[in-house]
C-alpha positions in Angstrom: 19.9 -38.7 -31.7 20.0 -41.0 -28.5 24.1 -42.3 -28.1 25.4 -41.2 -24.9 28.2 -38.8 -25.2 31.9 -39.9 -23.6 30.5 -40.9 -19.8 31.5 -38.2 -17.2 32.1 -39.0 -13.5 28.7 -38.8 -11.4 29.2 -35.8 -8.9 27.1 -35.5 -5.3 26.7 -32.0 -4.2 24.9 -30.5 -1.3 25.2 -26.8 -2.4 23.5 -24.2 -4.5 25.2 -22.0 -7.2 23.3 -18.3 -7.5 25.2 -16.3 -9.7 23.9 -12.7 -11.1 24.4 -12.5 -14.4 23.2 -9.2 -15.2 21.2 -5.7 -13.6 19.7 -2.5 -14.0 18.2 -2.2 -10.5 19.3 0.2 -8.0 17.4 2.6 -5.5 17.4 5.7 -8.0 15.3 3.3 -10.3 12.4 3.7 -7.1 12.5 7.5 -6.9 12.3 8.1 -9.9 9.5 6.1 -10.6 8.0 6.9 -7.9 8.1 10.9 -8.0 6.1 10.6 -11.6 3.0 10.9 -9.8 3.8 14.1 -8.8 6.0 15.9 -11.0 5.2 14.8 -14.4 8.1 14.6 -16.7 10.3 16.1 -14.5 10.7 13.0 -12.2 13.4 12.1 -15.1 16.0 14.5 -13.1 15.5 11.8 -10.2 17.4 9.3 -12.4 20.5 10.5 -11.2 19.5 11.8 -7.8 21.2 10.6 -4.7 19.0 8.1 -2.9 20.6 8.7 0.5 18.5 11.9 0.3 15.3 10.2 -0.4 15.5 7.2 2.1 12.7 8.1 3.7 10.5 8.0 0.2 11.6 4.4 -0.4 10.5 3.5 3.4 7.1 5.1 3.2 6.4 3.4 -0.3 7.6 0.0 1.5 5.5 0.5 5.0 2.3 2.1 2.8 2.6 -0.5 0.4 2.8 1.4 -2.6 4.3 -1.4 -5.0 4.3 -0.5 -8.5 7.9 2.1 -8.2 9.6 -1.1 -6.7 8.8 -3.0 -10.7 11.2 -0.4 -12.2 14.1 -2.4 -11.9 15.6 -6.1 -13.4 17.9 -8.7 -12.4 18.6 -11.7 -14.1 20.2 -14.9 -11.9 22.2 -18.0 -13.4 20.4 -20.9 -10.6 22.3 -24.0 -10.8 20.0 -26.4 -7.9 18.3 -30.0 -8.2 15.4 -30.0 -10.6 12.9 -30.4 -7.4 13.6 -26.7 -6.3 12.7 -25.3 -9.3 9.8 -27.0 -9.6 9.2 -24.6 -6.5 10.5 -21.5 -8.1 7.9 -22.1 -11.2 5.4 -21.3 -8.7 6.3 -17.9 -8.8 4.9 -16.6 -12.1 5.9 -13.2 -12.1 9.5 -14.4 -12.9 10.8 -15.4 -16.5 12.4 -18.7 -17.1 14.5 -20.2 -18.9 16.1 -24.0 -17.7 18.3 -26.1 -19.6 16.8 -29.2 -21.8 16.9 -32.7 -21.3 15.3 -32.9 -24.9 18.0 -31.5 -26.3 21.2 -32.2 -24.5 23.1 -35.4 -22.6 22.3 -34.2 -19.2 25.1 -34.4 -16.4 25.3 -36.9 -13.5 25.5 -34.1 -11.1 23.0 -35.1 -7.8 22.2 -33.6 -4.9 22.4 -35.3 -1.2 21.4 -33.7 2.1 24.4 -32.2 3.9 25.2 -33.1 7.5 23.1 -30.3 8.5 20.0 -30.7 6.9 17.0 -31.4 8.9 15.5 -35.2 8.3 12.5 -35.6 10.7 9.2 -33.9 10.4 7.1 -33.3 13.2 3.6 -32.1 13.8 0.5 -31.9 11.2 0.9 -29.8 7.9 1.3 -25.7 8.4 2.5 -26.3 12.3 5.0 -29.5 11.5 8.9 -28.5 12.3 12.1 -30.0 11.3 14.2 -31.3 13.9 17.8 -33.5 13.4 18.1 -37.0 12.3 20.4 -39.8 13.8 23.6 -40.9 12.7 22.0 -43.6 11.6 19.3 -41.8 9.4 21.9 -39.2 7.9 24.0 -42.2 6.8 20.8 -44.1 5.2 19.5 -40.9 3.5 23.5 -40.6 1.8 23.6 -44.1 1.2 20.3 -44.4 -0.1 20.1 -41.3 -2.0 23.7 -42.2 -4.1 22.9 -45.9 -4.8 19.5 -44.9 -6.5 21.2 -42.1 -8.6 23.6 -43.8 -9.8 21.2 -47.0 -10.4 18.8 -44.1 -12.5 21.9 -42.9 -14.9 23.4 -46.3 -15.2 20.0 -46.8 -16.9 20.0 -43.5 -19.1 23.3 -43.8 -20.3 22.0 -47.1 -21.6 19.0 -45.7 -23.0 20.7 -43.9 -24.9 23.3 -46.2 -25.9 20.6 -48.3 -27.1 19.9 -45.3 -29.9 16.5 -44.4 -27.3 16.1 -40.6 -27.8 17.1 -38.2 -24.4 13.6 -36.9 -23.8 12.9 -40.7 -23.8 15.4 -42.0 -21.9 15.6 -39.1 -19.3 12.4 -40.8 -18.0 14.6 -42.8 -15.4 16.4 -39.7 -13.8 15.4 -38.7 -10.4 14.1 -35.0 -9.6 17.5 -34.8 -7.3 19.4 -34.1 -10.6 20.8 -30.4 -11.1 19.4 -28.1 -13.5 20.1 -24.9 -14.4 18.3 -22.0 -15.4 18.2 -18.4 -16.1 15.4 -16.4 -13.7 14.9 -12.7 -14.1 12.6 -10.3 -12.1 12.3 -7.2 -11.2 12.6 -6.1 -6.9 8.9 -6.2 -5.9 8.6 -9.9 -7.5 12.1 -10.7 -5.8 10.5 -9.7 -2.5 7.3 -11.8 -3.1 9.3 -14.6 -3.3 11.9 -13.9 -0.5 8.9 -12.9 2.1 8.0 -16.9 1.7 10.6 -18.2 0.7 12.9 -17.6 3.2 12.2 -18.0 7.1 12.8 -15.4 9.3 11.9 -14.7 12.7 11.3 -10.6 12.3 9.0 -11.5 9.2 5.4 -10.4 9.9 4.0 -13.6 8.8 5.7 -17.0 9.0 6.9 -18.8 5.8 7.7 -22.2 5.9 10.1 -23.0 2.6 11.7 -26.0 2.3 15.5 -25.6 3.2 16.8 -26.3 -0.3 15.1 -23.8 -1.9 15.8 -21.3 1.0 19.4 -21.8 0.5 18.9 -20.3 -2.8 16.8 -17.4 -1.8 19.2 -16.3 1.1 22.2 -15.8 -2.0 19.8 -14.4 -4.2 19.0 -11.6 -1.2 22.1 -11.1 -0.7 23.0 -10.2 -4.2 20.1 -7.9 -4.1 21.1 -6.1 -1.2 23.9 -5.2 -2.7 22.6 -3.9 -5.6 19.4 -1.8 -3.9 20.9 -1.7 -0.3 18.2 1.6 0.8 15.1 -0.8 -0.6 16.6 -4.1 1.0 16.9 -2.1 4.5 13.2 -1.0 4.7 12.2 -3.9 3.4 13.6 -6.2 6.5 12.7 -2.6 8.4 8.7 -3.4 7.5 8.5 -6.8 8.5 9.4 -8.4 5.1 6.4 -8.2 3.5 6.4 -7.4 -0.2 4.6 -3.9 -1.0 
């Protein structure tokens, strides 16, 4: 079926939308795990242990690199960003996926367009270039710009699909700017992988250098963690963010 449903009003955002949608991760889930090793079955009293008393477990497994307790755990995130950053995220296979379909469903005129504090000029050669401010003028050519071609692209999908042309067809036009959404679930070690280079830091004990837009959605997707495994999230940043 290609006719456009009832036209909806094309939205600009500069944002990212992290929600977490569901859990079962919490520092009890890394004891427990963790204590198998050495006491067999009766590691399952640890379920219910207080991790306050077992801090110092959770930071030697961190600093030691012992991974594998940290993989007892899962969270699953609603990411609503624009289809380029997930093209990123994909990268990371130890996560499971699940994005909406432009197959299957009229998708919305919602684009994104680089806030007033996003970075525009790149400096240096590849692995040493940095990001430094743009102009007025270069600001106001990248909105302009970047809102006169997306609404160009869906002018031309809606009448793709006006013309009875089928959406995975006519979506052919649409610019990687668009918003998607998708469910991503993983479990704390992966989430670590991917925050060690995804977001930049200058106590990490390796550089990372993410593009901003996906780094926006890593730093609320920490945060949500944190609260959720606070004693794992601390020796974590305490051990130079590197994943165990």
């Amino acid at each position: 079926m290609g006719t456009a449903e009832p036209e909806t009003e094309i939205t600009f955002r500069s944002d990212m939308d992290v929600e977490l949608v569901k859990s079962a991760a919490s520092d009890a889930d890394v004891l427990w795990a963790a204590r198998v090793s050495t006491k067999g079955e009766s590691s399952l009293a640890e379920i219910e242990a207080d991790p306050q008393r077992s801090k110092g477990l959770i930071n030697f497994l961190m600093r030691d690199r012992h991974g594998t307790p940290f993989e007892h755990s899962s969270m699953t995130f609603y990411v609503s960003a624009p289809i380029f950053v997930f093209r990123e995220f994909m990268r990371h296979r130890t996560f499971s996926y699940n994005e909406e379909s432009g197959r299957y469903r009229q998708l919305v005129p919602v684009f994104y367009v680089p806030g007033p504090d996003r970075k525009l000029v790149q400096e240096g050669k590849p692995g040493k270039y940095v990001f430094k401010d743009g102009t007025p003028e270069q600001h106001k050519l990248v909105t302009e710009a970047t809102m006169d071609s997306c609404r160009r692209s869906y002018d031309a999908y809606l009448e793709m699909l006006d013309a009875g042309v089928a959406r995975e067809v006519a979506r052919t036009v649409l610019p990687v700017g668009l918003y998607s959404s998708m469910y991503a679930t993983c479990n704390a070690r992966a989430l670590m992988n991917f925050l060690s280079l995804r977001v930049k830091r200058e106590d990490s004990a390796f550089p990372s250098f993410p593009q901003r837009e996906i780094e926006m959605v890593a730093e609320k997707m920490e945060a949500l963690w944190a609260g959720l495994m606070p004693l794992t999230h601390a020796a974590f940043e305490a051990n130079g963010r590197v994943c165990p």
